[in-house]
FIKOLZA-1660 file (N, C-alpha, C; in steps of 0.1 Angstrom, whole numbers, plus 5000, padded with zeros to 4 digits):
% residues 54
   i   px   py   pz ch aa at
   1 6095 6493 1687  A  X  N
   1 6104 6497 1697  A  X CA
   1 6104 6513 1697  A  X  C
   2 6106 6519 1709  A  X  N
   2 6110 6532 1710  A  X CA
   2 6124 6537 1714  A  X  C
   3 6129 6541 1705  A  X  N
   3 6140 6542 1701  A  X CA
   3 6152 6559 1703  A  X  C
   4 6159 6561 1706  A  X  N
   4 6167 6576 1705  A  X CA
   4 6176 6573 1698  A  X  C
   5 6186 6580 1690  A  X  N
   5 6196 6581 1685  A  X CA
   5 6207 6572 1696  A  X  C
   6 6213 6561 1686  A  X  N
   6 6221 6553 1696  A  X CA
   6 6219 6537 1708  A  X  C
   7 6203 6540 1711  A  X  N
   7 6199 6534 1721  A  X CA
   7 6184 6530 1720  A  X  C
   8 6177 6520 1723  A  X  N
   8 6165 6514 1724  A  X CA
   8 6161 6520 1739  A  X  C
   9 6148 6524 1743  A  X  N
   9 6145 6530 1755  A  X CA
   9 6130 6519 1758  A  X  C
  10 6128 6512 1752  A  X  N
  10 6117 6505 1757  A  X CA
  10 6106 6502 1744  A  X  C
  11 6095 6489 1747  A  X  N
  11 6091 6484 1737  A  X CA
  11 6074 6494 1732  A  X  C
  12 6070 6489 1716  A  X  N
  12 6058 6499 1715  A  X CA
  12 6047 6490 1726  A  X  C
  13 6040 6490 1732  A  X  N
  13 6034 6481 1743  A  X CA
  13 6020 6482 1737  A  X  C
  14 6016 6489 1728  A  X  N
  14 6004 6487 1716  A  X CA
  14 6003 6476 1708  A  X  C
  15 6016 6477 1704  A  X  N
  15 6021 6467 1694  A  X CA
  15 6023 6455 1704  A  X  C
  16 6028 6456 1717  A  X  N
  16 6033 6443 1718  A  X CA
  16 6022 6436 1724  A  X  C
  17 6010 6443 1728  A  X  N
  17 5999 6434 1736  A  X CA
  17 5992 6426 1724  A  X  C
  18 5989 6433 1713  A  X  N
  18 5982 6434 1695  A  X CA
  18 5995 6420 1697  A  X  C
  19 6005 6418 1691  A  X  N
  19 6012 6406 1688  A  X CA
  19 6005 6396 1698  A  X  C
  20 6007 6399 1712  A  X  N
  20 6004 6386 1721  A  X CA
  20 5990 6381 1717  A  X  C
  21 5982 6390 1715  A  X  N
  21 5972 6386 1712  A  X CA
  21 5967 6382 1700  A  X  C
  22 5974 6384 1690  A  X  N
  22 5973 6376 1676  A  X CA
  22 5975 6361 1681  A  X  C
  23 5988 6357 1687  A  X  N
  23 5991 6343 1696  A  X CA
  23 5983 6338 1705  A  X  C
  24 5972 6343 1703  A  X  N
  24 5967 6339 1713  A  X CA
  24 5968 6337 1727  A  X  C
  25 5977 6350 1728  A  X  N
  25 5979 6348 1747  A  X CA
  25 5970 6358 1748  A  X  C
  26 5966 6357 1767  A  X  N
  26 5956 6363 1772  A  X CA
  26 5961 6378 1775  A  X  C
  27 5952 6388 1774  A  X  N
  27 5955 6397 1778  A  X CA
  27 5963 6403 1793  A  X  C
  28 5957 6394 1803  A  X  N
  28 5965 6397 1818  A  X CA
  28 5977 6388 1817  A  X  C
  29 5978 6378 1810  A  X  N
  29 5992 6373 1811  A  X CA
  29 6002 6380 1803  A  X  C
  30 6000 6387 1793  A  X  N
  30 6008 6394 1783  A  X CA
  30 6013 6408 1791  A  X  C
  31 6003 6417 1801  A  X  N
  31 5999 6424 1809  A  X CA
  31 6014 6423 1823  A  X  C
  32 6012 6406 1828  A  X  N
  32 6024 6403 1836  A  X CA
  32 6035 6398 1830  A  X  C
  33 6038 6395 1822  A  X  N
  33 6048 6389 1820  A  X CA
  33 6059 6399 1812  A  X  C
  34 6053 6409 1803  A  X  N
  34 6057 6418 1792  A  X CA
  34 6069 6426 1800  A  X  C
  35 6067 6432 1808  A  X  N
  35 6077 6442 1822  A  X CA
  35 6092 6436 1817  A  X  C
  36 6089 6422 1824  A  X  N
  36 6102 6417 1824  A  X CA
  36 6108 6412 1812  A  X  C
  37 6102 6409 1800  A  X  N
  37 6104 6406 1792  A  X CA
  37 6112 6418 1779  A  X  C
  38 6104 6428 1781  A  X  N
  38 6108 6440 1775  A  X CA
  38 6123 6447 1783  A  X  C
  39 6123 6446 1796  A  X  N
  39 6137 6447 1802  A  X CA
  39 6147 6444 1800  A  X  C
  40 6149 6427 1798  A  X  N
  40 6159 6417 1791  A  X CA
  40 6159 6421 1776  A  X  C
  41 6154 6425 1768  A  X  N
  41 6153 6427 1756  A  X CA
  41 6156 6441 1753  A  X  C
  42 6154 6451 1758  A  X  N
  42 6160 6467 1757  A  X CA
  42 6181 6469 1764  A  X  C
  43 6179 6455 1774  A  X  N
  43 6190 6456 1776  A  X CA
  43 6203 6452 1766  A  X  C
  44 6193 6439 1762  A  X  N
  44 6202 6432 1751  A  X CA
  44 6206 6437 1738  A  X  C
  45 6194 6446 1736  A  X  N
  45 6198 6454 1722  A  X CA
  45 6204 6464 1722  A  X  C
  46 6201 6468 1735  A  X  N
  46 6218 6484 1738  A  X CA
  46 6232 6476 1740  A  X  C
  47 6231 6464 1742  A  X  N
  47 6246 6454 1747  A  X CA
  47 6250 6453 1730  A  X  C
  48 6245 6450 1721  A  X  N
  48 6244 6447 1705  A  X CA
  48 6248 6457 1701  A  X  C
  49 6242 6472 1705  A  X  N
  49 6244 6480 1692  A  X CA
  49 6256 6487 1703  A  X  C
  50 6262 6489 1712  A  X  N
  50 6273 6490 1721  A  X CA
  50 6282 6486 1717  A  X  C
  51 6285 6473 1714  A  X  N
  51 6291 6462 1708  A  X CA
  51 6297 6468 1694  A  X  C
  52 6287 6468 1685  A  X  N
  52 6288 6473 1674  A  X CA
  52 6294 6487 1669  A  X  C
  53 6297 6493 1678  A  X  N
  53 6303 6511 1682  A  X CA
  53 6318 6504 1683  A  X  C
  54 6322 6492 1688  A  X  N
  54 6336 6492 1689  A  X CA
  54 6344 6488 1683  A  X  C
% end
């Protein structure tokens, strides 16, 4: 993850294609799907550590 003081800003996308593809997913599907996946997931962990501040 790429991270600032406080807040997640988006995923390492090195790492995350390298993971998909250890799983054996294909490169263009990991390619389309990742966007939105990384979205729901940067949101949810600023909702977590937000949470956690109060």
């Amino acid at each position: 993850m790429r991270v600032i003081p406080g807040a997640v800003i988006g995923w390492d996308m090195g790492a995350a294609l390298a993971l998909g593809a250890a799983l054996g997913i294909s490169p263009p599907a990991i390619a389309e799907l990742l966007p939105a996946f990384e979205a729901v997931m940067v949101r949810r962990v600023n909702e977590q550590i937000a949470a956690s501040r109060d």
